[in-house]
SEVEXVO-629999 format. One record per residue: residue in one letter; x, y, z of N, C-alpha, C in turn. Coordinates in steps of 0.001 Angstrom, whole numbers, plus 500000, padded with zeros to 6 digits. Example, Ala and Ser with C-alpha at 12.3 -4.5 7.8 and 13.67 -1.06 7.14 Angstrom:
<pts>
a513190494310507800512300495500507800513200496700507800s512850497750507080513670498940507140512900500030507870
</pts>
This chain:
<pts>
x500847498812500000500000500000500000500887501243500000x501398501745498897502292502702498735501457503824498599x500677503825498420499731505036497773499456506143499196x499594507587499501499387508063500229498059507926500908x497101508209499313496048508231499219495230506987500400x495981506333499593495062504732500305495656504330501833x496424504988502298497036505059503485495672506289504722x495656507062503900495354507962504527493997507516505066x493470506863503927491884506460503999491940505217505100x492813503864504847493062503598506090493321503670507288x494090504803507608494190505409508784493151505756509471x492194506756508470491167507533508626489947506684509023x489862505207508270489022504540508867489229503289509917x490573503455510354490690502460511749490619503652512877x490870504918512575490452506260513431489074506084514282x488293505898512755486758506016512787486327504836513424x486669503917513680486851502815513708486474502058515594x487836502608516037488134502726517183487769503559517573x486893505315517088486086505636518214484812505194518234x484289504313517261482925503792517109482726502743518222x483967502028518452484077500752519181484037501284520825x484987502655520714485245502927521780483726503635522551x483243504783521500481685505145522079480760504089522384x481015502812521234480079501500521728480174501033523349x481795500759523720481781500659524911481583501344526103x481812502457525822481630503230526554480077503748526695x479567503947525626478034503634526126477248502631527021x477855501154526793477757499943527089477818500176528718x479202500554529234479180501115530503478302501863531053x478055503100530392477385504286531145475782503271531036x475508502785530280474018502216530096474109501172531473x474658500378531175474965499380532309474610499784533512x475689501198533724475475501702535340474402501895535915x473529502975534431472306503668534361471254502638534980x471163501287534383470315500111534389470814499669536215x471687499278536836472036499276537359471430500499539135x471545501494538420471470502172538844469934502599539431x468867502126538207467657501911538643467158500998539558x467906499937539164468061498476540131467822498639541113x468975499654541860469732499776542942468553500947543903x467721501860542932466678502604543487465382501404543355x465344500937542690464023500366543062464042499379544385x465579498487544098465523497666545563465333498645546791x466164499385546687465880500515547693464646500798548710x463706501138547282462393501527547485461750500392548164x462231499181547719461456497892548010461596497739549530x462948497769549938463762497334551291463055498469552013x462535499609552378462403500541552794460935500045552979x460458499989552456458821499623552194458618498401553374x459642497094552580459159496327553310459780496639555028x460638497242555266461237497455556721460088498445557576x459714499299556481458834499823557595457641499145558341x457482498132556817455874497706557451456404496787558617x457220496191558695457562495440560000458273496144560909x458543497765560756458724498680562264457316498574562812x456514499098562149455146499530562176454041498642562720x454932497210562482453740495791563330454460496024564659x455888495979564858456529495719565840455934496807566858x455625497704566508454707498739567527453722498636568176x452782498631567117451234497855566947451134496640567342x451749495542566651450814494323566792451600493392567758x452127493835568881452445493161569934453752492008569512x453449490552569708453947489375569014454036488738567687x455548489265567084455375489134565902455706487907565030x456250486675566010456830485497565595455941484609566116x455409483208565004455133482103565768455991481521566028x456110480285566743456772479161566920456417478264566750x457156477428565064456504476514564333456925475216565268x455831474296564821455426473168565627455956472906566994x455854474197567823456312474725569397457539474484569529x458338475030568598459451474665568737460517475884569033x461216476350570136461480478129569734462720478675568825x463279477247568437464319477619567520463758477766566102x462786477324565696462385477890564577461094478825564768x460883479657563920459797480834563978459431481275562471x458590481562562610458050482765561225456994483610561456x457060484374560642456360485671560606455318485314560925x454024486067561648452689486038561322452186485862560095x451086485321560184450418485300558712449971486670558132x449547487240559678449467489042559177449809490069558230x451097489266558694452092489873558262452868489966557150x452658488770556647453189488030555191452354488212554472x451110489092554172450452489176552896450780490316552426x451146491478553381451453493034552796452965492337551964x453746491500553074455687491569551674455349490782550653x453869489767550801453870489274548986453617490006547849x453173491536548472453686492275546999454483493453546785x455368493029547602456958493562547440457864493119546906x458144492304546321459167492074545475459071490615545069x459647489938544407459753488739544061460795488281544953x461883488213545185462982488104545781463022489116547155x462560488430548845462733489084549759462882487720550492x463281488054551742464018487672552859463550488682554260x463529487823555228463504488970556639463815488285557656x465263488533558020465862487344559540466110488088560420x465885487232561810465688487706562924466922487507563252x466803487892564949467905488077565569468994486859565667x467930485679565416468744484600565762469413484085564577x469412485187563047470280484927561810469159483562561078x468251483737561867466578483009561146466010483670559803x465714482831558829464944483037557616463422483343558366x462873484460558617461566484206559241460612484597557908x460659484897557247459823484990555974460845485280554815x460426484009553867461013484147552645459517484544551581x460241485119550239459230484943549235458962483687548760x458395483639547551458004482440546987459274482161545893x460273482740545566461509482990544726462428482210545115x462279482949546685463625482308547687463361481433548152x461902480969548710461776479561549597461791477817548101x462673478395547027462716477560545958464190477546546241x465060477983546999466558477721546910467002477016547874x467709476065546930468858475291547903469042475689549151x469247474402550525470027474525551836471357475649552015x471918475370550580472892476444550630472720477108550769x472224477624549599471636478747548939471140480217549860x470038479328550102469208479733551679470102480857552761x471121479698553398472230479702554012472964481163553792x473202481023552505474368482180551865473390483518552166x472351483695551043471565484700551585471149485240552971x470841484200553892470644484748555615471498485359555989x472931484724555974473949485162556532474677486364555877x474382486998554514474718487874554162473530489194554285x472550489056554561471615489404555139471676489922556871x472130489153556872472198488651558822473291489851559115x474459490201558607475862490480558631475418492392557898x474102492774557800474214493730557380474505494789558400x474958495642558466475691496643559524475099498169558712x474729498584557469474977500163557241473490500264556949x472772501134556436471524501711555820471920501149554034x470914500699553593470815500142552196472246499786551820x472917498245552716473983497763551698473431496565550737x474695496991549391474129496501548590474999495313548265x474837493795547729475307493173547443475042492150546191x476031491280545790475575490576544512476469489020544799x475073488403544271475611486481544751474048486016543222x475373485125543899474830483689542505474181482771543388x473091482546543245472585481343544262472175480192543142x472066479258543574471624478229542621471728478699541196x472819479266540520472842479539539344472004480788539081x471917481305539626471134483054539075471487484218539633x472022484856538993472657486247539336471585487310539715x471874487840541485470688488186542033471474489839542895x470724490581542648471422491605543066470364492002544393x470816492227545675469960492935546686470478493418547323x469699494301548031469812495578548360469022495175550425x470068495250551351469640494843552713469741496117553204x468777496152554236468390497599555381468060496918556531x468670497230557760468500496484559074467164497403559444x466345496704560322465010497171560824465388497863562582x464926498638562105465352499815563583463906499263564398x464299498392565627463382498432566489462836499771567147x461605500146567968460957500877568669462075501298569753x461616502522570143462745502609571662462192501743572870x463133501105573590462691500809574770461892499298573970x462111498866573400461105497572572781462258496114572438x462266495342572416463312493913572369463138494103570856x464166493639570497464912493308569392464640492111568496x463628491533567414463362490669566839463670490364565950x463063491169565076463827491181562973464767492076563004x465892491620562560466915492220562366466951493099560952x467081492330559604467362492992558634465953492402557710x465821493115556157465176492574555544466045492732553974x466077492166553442466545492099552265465686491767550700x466009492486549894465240492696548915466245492587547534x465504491468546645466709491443545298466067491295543962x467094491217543100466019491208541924467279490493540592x467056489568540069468126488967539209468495490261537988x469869489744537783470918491085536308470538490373535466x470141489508535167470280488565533991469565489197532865x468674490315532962467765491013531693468929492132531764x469866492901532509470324494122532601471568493617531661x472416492502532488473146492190531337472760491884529675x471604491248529393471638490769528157471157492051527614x469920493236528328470092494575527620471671494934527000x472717495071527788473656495508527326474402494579526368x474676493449525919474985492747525047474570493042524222x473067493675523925472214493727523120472790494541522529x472861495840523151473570496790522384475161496645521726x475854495658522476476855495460522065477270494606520286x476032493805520978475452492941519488475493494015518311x474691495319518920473957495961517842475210496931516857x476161497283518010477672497792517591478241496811516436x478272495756517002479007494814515773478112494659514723x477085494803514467476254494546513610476686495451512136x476396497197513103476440498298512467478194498530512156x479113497858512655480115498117512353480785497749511085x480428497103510007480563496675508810480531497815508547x478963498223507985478503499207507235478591500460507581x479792500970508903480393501743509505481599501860508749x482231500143508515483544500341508309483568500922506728x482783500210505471482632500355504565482568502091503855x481666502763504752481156504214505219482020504958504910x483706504552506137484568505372506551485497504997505164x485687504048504632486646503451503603486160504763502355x485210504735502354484859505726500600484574506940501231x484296507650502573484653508525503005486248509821503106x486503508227503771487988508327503864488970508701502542x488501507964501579488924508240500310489108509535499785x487664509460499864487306511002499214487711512053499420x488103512283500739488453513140501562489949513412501361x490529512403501434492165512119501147492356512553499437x491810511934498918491457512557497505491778514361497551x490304514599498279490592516028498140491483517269498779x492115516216499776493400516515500386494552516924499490x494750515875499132496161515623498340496371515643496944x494957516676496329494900517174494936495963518339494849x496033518999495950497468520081495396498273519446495797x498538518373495819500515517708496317500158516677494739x498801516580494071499013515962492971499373517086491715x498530518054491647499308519035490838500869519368490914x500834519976492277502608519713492476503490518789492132x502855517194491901503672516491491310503984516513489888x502553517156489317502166516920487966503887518301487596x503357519086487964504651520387487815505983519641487710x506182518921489261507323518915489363508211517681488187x507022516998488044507434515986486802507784516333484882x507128517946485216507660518774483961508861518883484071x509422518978485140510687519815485209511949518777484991x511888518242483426512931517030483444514541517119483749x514759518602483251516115518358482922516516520302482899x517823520503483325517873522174483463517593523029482738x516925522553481597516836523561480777514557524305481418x514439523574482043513188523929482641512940524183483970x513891524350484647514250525023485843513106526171485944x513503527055484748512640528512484635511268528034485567x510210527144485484509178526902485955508852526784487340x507627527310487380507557527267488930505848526544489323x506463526573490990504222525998490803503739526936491304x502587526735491248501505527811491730501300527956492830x501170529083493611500694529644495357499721530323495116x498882530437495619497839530673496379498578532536496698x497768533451496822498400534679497146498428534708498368x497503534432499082497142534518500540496469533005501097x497747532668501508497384531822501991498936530735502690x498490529820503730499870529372504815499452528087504604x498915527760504457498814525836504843500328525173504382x499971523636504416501444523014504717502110523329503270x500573522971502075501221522630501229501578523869499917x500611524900500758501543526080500216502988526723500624x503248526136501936504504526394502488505471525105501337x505086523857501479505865523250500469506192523880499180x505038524114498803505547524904497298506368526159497067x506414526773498468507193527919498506508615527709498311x508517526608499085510210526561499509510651525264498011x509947524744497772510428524320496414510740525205495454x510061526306495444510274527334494115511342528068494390x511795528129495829512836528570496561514381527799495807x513921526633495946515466525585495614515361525596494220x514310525363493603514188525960491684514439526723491670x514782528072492311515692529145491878516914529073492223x517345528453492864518789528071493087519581527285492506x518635525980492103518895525262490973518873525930489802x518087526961489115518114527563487879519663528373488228x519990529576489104520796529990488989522363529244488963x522142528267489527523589527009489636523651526440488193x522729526081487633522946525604486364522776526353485370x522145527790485349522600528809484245524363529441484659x524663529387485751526158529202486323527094528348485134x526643527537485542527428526209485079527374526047483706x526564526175482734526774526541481508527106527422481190x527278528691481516527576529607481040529187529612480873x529108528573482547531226528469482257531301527641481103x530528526548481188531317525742479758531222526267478596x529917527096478293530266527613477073531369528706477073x531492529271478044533104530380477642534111529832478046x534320528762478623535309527981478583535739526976477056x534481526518476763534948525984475213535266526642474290x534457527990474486534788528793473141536292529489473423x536878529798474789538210530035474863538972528886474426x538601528071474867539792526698474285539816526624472960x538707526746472364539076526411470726540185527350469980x540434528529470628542011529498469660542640528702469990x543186528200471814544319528060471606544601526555471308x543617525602471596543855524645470792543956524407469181x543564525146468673543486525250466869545016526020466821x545876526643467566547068527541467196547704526305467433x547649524728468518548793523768469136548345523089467776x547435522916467158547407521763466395547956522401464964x547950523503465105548680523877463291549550523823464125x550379524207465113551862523982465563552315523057465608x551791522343465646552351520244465874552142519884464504x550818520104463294551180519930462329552092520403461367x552266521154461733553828522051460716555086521391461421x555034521158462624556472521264463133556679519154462110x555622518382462582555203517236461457555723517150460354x555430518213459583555661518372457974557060518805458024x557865519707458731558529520090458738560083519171458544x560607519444457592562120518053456754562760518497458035x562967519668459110563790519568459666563572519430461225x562633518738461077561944517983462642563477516403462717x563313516665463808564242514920464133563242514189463896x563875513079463408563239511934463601562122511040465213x563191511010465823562593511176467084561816511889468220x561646512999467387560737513919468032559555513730467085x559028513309466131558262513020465319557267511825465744x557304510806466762556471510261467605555767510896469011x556727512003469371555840512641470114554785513775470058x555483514109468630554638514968468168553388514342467544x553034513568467024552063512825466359551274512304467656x551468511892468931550487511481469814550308512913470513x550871513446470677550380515285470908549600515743469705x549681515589468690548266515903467929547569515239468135x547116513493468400545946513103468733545376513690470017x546042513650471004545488514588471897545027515670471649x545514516403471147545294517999470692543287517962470040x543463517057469150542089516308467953541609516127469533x541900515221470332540518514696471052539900515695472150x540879516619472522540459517832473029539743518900472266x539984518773470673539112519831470605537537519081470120x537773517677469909536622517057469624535771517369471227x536769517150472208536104517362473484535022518724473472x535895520011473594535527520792473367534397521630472681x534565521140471363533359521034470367532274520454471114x531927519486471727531037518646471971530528519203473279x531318520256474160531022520462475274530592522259474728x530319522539473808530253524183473423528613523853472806x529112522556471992527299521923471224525969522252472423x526936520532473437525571520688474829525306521859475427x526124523213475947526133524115476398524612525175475119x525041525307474267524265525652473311522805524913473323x522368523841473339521802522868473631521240523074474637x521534523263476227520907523686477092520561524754477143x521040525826476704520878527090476615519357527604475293x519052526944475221518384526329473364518766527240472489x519663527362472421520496528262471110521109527541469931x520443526377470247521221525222469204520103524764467979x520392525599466815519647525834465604519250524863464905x518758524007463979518463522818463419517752523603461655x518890523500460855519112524013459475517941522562458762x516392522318459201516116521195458141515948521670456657x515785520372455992515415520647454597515423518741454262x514828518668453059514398517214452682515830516436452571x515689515423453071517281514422453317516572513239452804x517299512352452185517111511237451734517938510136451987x517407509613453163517838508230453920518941507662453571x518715506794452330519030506108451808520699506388450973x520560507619450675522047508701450197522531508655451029x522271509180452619522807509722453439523134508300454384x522911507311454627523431505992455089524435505759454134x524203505532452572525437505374451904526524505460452067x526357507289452288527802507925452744528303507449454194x527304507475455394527929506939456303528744505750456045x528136504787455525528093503958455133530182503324454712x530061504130453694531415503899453161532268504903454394x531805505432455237533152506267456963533193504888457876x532274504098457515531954503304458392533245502518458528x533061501791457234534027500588456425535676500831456593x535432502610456639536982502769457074537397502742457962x536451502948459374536706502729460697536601501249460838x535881500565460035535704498445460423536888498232459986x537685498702458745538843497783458481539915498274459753x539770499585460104540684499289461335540813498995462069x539568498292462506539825497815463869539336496233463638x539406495848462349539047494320461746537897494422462169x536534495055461881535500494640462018534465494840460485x533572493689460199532939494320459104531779494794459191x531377495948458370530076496888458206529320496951457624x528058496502457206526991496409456068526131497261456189x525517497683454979524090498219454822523156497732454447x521768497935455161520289497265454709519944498673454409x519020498609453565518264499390452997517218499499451937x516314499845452206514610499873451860514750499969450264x513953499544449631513551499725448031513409500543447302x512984501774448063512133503206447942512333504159448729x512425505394448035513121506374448684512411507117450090x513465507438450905512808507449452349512735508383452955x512362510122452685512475511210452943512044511602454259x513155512289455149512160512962455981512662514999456233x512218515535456873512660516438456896513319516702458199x514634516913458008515672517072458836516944518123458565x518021517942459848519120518837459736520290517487458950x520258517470457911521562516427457468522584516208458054x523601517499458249524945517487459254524249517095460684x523276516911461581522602516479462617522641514955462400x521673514654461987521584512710461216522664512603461309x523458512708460164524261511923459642525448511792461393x525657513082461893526451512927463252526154512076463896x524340511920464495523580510861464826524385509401464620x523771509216463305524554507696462985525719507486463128x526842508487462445528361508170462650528312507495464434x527926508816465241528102508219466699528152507447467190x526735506067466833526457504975466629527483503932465938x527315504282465250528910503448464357529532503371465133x530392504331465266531611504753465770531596503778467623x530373504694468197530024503614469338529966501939469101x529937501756468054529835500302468017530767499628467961x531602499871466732532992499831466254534096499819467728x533685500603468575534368500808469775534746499735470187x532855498957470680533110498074471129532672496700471031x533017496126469546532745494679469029534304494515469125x534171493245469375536053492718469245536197492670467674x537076492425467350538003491710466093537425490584465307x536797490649464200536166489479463632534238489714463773x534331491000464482532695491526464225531918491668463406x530780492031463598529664492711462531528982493678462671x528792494427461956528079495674462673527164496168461380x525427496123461917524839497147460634523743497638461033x523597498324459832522882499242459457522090499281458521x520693499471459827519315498712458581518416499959458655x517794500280457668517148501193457446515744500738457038x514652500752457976513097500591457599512117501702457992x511191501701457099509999502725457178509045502323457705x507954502941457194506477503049457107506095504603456791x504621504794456596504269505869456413504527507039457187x504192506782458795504792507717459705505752508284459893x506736506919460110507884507124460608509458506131459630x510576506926460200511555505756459448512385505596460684x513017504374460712513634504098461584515097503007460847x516057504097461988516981503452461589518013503011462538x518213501617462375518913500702463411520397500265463502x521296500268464150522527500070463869522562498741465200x523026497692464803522537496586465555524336495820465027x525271495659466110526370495060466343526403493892467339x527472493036466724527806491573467916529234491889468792x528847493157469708529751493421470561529736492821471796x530658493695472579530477493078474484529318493091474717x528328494138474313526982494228475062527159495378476366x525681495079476563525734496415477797525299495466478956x525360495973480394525344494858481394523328495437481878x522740494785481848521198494900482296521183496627483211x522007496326484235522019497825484861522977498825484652x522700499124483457523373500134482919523146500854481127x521544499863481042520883500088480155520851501431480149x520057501952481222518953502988481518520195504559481500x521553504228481772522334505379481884523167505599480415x523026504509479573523703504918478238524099505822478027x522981506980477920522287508219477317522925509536478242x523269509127479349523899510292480604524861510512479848x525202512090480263526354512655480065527498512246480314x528599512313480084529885511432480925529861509985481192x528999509157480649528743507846481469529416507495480437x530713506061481151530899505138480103530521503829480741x531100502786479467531396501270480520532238501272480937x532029500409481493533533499738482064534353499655481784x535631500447482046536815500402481059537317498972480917x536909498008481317537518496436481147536906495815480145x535599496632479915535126495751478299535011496755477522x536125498204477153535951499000476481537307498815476360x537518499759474560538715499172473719539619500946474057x539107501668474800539851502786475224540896503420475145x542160501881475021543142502556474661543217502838472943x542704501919472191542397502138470750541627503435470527x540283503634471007539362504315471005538837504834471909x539577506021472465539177506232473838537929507504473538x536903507647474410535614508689474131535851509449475047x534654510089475777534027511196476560532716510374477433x532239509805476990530942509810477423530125510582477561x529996511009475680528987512144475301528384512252474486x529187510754473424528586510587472232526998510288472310x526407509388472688525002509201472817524302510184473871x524895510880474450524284512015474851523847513037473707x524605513307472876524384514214472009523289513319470844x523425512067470477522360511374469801521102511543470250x520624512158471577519657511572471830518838513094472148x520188513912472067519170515164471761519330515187470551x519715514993469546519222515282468000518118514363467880x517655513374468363516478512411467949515609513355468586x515988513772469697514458513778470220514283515685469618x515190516433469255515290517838468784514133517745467119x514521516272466302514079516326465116512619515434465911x512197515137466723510788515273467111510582513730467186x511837512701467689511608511336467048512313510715468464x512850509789468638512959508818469916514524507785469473x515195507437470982516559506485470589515959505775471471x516374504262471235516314503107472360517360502419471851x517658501159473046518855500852473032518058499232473528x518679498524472914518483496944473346519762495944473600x520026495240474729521172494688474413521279493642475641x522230492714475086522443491678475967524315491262475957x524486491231477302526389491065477656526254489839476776x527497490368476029528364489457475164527707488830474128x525987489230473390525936489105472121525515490646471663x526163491413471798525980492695470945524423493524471567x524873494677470680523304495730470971522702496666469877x521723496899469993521154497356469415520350498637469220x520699500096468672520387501122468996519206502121468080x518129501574468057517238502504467099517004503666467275x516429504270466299516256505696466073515211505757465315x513976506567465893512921507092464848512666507933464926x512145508597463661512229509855463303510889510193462506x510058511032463022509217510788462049509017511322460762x507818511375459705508257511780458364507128512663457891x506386513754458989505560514559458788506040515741458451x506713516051458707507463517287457978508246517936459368x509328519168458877509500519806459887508980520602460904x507616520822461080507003521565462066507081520892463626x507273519868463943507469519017464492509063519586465655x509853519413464535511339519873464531511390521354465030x510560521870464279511156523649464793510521523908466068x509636523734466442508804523422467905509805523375468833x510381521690469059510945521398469595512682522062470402x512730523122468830513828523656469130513758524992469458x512802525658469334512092527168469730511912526843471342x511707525791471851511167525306473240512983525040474083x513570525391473378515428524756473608515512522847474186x515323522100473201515069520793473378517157520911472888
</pts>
């Protein structure tokens, strides 16, 4: 998930997500208490009710315990007395002093010896005004609420407490309910927040997509000049981004109108005084009264001299080139002539270095409109690049095919090859191979020749690619198309 976009929306909906879950629970609680909380007033009400009515006998009605089958350890309530608490609660209790069940409901007199047991004695053990407690008796979760019975002044002491309860078992499954109802709705929550989320992020990150769209114009220094758009008034992040980008695009424009400007007055100074060393080395050459032995050093001091100003030349071209001051003279060229001639420069560079050179070429004449001295440099380059680097016993050609659109022309050799990662940098300025599978000391370059190919392809409005595999040769096309020059002058009015 690389995508900002789709990040954001995820984020945005595990956000949404977790406070849905979190308000679920947290409702869940506060409801709970709430429920709870009624519980806790109604037992209340109940325990209060039933305590008074047995202050209120204990006043009045003299003797309030029988003694079942005359026995005085067991007792219960009057019968009196037991019809007002049968409609007090479902769940009541009322023990005497002696920690005696003296009236149960009809709820409680259904529970276990234990059971029984547990309730009296937690009953029995009550000490404050309405404590409240919670027990499981025979499997049912029973919440009650005990109040000790304040005897009369001056009167003996009989019923102690009364206790009043009422099972959670509806309070809990209310709240499940709702919990149920959270997970239910949480799908079509999550789904909600996902194309929400989107959208939103979408409309977030439409100016960091324009900004990209800009910044992806800006291929190469000659478009520096460009800037993105701000907002007049206005601070957010991503107008602060764009600020300070247009900030470093002007720094970058001024560093690299810098930097060409030296090479072009640096090349154009070098070319006097290199053109004064090379008529000086060629005369002193010609000259009957040169030694003999000074006549080998002079001859590799003119190749130097040649490859510096070839340097030179080539570094005054690109400078021009970036600068777009670099003119393109078209007019109608004819393919097929103009390979010829390469053609036979070729053959003179294959026999020297033992490699041979052929031409393919189409049936029918193959016009396009172009700069001739451009092309034809084009191809030599190619050659020449090839020738570099096929060993001894090579092949190298040059095929020329059309169509209506376009013509394309291929120079396809059984050299070293290029290594997979290092396809993509051919075309860089300065880049070579590896000097271990380059013939360098024979033919040593720059790493500029296909730099400069690839702005004349793409200047005459057409495309270079390069195909190749280590150690069976490569392959370098060129198309060009054959609509005329309007194409061409565009490209070079724009400084391509």
């Amino acid at each position: 998930m690389n995508s900002i976009r789709a990040r954001l929306a995820v984020w945005y909906t595990v956000a949404l997500l977790a406070t849905v879950v979190a308000f679920g629970i947290a409702t869940s609680l506060v409801d709970r208490r709430a429920r709870y909380a009624d519980l806790d007033h109604r037992l209340t009400t109940e325990a209060d009710r039933a305590a008074r009515l047995m202050e209120q006998a204990e006043v009045t009605g003299g003797r309030m315990l029988d003694e079942v089958r005359g026995t005085p350890s067991v007792a219960s309530l009057r019968l009196d007395l037991q019809a007002p608490l049968e409609l007090v609660a479902d769940y009541l209790v009322v023990v005497d002093s002696s920690s005696r069940i003296v009236y149960g409901s009809a709820e409680t007199r259904r529970f276990s010896p234990a059971a029984s047991d547990t309730l009296r004695f937690r009953a029995f053990a009550v000490s404050h005004d309405h404590e409240t407690f919670d027990v499981v008796l025979d499997g049912v979760a029973l919440r009650f609420v005990a109040r000790p019975i304040q005897p009369a002044p001056g009167m003996p002491t009989a019923l102690v407490a009364v206790a009043v309860g009422a099972p959670t078992r509806d309070l809990d499954i209310a709240v499940q309910a709702i919990l149920a109802s959270m997970l239910l709705v949480s799908p079509i929550i999550l789904l909600f927040a996902v194309g929400v989320g989107y959208l939103l992020s979408a409309r977030a990150l439409r100016p960091l997509g324009r900004m990209i769209d800009e910044l992806e114009a800006i291929t190469d220094g000659r478009t520096l000049h460009r800037r993105l758009p701000v907002p007049p008034e206005s601070s957010d992040e991503m107008d602060r981004l764009a600020y300070t980008l247009n900030a470093m695009l002007a720094r970058l424009e001024t560093s690299f109108s810098a930097l060409r400007r030296f090479i072009a007055d640096a090349s154009h100074e070098l070319k006097t005084p290199l053109t004064v060393m090379r008529v000086g080395v060629e005369h002193s050459l010609t000259d009957p009264r040169t030694a003999p032995e000074t006549i080998a050093a002079l001859d590799e001091t003119l190749q130097e001299v040649r490859r510096m100003t070839e340097l030179v030349d080539t570094l005054l071209t690109l400078a021009r080139v970036d600068e777009g001051r670099m003119d393109l003279h078209t007019e109608p060229v004819e393919l097929e002539a103009l390979l010829t001639e390469v053609h036979e420069t070729a053959q003179m560079l294959g026999e020297e270095a033992r490699v041979e050179v052929s031409v393919e070429l189409v049936d029918e004449p193959v016009m396009i409109q172009a700069d001739r001295a451009r092309i034809r440099q084009l191809v030599m380059n190619l050659v020449s690049n090839a020738v570099k680097y096929t060993p001894a016993g090579g092949h190298i050609w040059i095929v020329l095919t059309a169509s209506p659109e376009a013509a394309t022309i291929s120079v396809r050799d059984t050299g070293l090859g290029i290594a997979p990662g290092d396809v993509d940098r051919v075309f860089d300025r300065f880049w070579r191979a590896d000097a271990a599978r380059s013939r360098t000391g024979e033919r040593p370059g720059f790493g500029l020749g296909l730099s400069i190919c690839r702005w004349i392809a793409e200047a005459h409005g057409g495309s270079i690619a390069v195909t190749s595999r280590p150690g069976r040769g490569s392959t370098f096309t060129v198309t060009l198309p054959r609509t005329g020059a309007t194409g061409a002058e565009v490209k070079v009015a724009e400084g391509s």
